[in-house]
C-alpha positions as CSV (number, residue, x, y, z in Angstrom):
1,X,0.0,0.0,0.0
2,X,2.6,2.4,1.0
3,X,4.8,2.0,-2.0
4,X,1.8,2.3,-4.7
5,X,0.6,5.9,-3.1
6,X,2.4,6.4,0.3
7,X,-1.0,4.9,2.2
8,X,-1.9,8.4,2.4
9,X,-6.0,9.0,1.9
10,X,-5.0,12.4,-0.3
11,X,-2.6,12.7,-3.4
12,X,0.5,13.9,-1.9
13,X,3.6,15.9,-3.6
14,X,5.9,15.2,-1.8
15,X,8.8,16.7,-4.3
16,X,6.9,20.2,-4.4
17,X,7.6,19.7,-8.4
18,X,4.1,19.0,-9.6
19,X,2.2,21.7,-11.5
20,X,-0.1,23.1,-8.4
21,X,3.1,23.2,-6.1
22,X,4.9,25.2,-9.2
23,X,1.8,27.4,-9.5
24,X,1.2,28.0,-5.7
25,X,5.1,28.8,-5.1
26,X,5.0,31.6,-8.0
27,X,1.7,32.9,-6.8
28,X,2.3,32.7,-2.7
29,X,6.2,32.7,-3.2
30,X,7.8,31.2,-0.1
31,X,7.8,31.2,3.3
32,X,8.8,34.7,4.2
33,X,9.7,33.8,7.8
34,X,10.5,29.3,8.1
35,X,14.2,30.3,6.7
36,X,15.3,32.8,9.4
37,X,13.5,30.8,12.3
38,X,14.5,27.3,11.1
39,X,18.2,28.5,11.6
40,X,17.1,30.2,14.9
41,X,15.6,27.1,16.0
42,X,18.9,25.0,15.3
43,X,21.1,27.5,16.8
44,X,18.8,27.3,20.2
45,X,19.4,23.3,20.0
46,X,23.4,23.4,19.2
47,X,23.2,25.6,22.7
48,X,22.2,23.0,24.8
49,X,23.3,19.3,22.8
50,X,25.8,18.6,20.5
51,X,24.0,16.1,18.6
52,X,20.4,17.4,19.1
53,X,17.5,15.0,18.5
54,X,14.6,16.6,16.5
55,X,11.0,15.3,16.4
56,X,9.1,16.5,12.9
57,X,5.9,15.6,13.3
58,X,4.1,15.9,9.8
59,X,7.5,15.3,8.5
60,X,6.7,13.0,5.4
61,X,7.1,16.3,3.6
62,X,10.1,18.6,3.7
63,X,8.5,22.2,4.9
64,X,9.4,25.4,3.1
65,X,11.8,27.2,4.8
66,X,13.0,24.0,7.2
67,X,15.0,22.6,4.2
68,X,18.2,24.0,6.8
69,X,17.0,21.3,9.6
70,X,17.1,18.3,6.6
71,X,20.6,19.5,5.9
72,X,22.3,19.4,9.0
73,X,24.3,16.4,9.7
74,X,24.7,17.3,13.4
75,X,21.4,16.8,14.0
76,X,18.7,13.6,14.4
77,X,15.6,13.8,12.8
78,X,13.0,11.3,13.6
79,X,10.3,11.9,11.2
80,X,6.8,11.3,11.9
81,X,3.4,11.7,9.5
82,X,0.2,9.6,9.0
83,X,1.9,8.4,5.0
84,X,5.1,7.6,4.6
85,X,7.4,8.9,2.5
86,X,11.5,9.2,2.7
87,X,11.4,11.4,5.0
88,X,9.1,9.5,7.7
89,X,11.1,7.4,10.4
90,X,7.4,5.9,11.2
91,X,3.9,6.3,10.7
92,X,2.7,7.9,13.9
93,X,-0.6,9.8,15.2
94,X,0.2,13.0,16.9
95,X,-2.1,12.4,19.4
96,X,-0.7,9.7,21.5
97,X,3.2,9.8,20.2
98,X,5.0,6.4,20.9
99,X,7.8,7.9,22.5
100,X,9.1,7.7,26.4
101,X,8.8,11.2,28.5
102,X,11.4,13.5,28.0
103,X,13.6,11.7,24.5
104,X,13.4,15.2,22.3
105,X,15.9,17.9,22.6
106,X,13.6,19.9,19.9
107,X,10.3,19.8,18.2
108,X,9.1,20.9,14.7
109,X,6.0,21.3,14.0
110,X,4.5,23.4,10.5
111,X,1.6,23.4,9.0
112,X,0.0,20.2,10.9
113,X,-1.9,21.8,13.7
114,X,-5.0,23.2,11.5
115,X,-5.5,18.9,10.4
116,X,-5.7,17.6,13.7
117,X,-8.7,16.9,15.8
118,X,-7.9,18.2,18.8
119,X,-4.7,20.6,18.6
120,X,-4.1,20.9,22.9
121,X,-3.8,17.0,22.9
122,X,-1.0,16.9,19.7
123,X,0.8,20.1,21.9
124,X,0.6,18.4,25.1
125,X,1.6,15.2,23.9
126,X,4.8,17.8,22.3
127,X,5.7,19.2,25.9
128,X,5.3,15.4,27.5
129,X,8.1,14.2,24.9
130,X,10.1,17.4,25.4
131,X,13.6,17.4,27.4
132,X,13.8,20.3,30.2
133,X,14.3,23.4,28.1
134,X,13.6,21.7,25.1
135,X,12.8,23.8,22.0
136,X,9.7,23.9,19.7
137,X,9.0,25.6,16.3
138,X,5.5,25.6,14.8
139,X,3.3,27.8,12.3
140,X,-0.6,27.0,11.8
141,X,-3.0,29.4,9.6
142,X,-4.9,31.8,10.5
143,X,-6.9,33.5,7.6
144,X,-6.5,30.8,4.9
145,X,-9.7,28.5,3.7
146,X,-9.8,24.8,4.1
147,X,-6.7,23.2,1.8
148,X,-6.9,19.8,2.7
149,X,-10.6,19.0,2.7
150,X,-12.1,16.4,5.1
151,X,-8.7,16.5,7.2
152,X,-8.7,20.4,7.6
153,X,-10.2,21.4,11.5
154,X,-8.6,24.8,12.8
155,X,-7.1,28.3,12.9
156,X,-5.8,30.5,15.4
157,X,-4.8,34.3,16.2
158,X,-1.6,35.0,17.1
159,X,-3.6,35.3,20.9
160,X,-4.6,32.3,20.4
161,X,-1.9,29.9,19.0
162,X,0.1,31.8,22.1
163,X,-2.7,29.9,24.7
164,X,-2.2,26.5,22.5
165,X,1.7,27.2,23.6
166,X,1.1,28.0,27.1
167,X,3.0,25.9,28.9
168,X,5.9,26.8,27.0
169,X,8.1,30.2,27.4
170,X,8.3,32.2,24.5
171,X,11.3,33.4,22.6
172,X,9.7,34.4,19.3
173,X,6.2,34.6,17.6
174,X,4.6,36.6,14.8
175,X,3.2,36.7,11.4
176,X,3.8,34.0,8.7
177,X,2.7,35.6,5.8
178,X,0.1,39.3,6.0
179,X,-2.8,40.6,5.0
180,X,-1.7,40.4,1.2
181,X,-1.1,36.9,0.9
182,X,-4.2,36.0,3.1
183,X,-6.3,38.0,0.1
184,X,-4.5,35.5,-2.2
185,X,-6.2,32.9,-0.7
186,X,-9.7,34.2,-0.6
187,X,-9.3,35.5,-4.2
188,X,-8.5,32.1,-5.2
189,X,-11.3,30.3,-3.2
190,X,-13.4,32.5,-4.7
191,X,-13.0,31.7,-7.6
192,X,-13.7,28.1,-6.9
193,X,-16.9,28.9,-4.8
194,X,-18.1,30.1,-8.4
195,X,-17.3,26.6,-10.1
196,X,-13.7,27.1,-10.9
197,X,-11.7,23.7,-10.4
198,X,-8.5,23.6,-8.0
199,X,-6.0,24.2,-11.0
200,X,-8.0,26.7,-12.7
201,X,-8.6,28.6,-9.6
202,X,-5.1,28.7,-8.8
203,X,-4.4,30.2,-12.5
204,X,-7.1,33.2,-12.1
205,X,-5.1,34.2,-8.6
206,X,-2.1,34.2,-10.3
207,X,-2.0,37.8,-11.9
208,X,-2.5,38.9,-8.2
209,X,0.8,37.5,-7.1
210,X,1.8,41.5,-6.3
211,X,-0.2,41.9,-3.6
212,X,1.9,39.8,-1.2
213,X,4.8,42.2,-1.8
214,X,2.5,44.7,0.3
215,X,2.8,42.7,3.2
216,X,6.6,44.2,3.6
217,X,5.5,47.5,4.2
218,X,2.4,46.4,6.7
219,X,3.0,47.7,10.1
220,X,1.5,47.2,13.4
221,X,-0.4,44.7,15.5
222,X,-3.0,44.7,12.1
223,X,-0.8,42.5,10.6
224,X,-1.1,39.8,13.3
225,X,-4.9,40.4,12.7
226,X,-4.8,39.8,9.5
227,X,-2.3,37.4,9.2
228,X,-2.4,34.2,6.9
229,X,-0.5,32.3,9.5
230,X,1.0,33.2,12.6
231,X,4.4,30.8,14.6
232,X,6.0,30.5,17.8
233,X,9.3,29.4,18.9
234,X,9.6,28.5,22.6
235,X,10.4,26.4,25.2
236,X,9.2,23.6,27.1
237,X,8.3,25.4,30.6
238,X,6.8,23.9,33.5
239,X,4.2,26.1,34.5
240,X,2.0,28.0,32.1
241,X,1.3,31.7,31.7
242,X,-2.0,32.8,33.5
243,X,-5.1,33.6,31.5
244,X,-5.1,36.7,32.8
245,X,-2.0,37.7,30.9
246,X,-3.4,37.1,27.4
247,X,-4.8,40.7,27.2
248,X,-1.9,42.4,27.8
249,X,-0.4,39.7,25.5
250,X,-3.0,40.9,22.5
251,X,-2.1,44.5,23.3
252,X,2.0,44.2,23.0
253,X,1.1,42.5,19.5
254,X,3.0,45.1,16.8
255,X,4.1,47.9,19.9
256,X,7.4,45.2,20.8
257,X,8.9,42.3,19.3
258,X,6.9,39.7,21.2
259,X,9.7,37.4,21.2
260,X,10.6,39.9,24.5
261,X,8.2,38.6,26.1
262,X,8.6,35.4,27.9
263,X,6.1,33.3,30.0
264,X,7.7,34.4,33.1
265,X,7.3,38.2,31.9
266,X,3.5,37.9,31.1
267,X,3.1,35.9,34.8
268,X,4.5,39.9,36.0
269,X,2.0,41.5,34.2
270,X,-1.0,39.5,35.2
271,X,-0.3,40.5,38.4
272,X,0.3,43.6,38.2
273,X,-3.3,44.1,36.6
């Protein structure tokens, strides 16, 4: 079964090359943001292991921007999806991980969240396999329409994928693509809510590739609002932030880097409300 389609219940490209993957790289172009963190993400691991062991779950296929993390050969990648591929040690659920407490000096995690069931079990199942201090990386959409039909579940707010992480401390979190490249998306899908097929809605969005350049000169916590896709990069804490500090949380959105503020900090200022 695997080696006839990769036992996957949806055609998978798993090379990026076919004709929707070229079409949605020219339109979308590529992660503006996986790049810069992926190499963040290995520098945090390198700090604390010298041969750091990496969990990818959704890792049959190689994530734009985490191409860095593939590369490096002082790092162990266990790969985890539900369809194998050459990248996927074994076929796992992210629900109920078969690993021991504790085995992962890192965890990266893009673009799975939004197909899972129930996104606080797949992150708390992340923390329970988690060293002390260990390091996750993960980016779900925000204000995208459903791309993998029947397996496609939920968004977040940059508010809200912070809550998903609360047990974790924060040391980076923001936009993955703006407001530009989110109108790319409903411009496309609505094209296809008036008949037009996947293909042929992708080729009517196509002369509107210049609107995600505007997304460089966006400003402000609006961007987080209207944000295609939001990440965070953290680690594995032991107690998490208060729900009284996600207010001030929403409010710091665009005024400082949030990567400033860790769980610790937000713990202050719930207190001092």
């Amino acid at each position: 079964m695997y080696q006839a389609d990769n036992g996957s219940v949806m055609p998978r490209d798993v090379s990026r090359r076919s004709l929707g993957s070229r079409l949605h790289a020219l339109g979308f172009g590529r992660n503006p943001v996986a790049g810069a963190n992926c190499q963040r993400f290995i520098d945090l691991l390198k700090q604390e292991s010298r041969k750091p062991v990496v969990l990818v779950i959704g890792g049959a296929t190689v994530g734009s921007g985490a191409e860095a993390l593939y590369a490096d050969d002082g790092i162990e990648l266990i790969g985890t999806d539900v369809y194998a591929s050459a990248h996927t040690t074994l076929v796992a659920d992210a629900h109920s991980l078969p690993f021991e407490d504790g085995v992962f000096d890192g965890v990266w995690v893009q673009a799975v969240l939004e197909h899972v069931l129930e996104p606080a079990t797949v992150v708390s199942e992340i923390h329970r396999v988690l060293r002390r201090n260990g390091v996750v990386y993960a980016e779900t959409p925000f204000m995208q329409q459903v791309h993998e039909r029947a397996y496609d579940f939920s968004r977040f707010t940059q508010s809200g994928h912070r809550w998903l992480f609360r047990r974790f401390s924060e040391i980076g979190a923001g936009p993955v693509g703006g407001p530009g490249v989110a109108l790319l998306w409903s411009i496309r899908y609505f094209a296809r809510a008036l008949g037009a097929g996947d293909k042929l809605s992708r080729l009517i969005s196509l002369p509107f590739f210049w609107l995600r350049f505007f997304d460089s000169l966006a400003r402000g916590r609006a961007v987080s609002d209207a944000a295609s896709g939001h990440y965070f990069l953290g680690r594995r804490a032991e107690q998490a932030i208060p729900p009284q500090a996600m207010p001030k949380y929403y409010e710091r959105q665009g005024a400082k880097p949030v990567r400033q503020w860790s769980g610790k900090a937000l713990d202050l200022l719930a207190r001092r409300r």
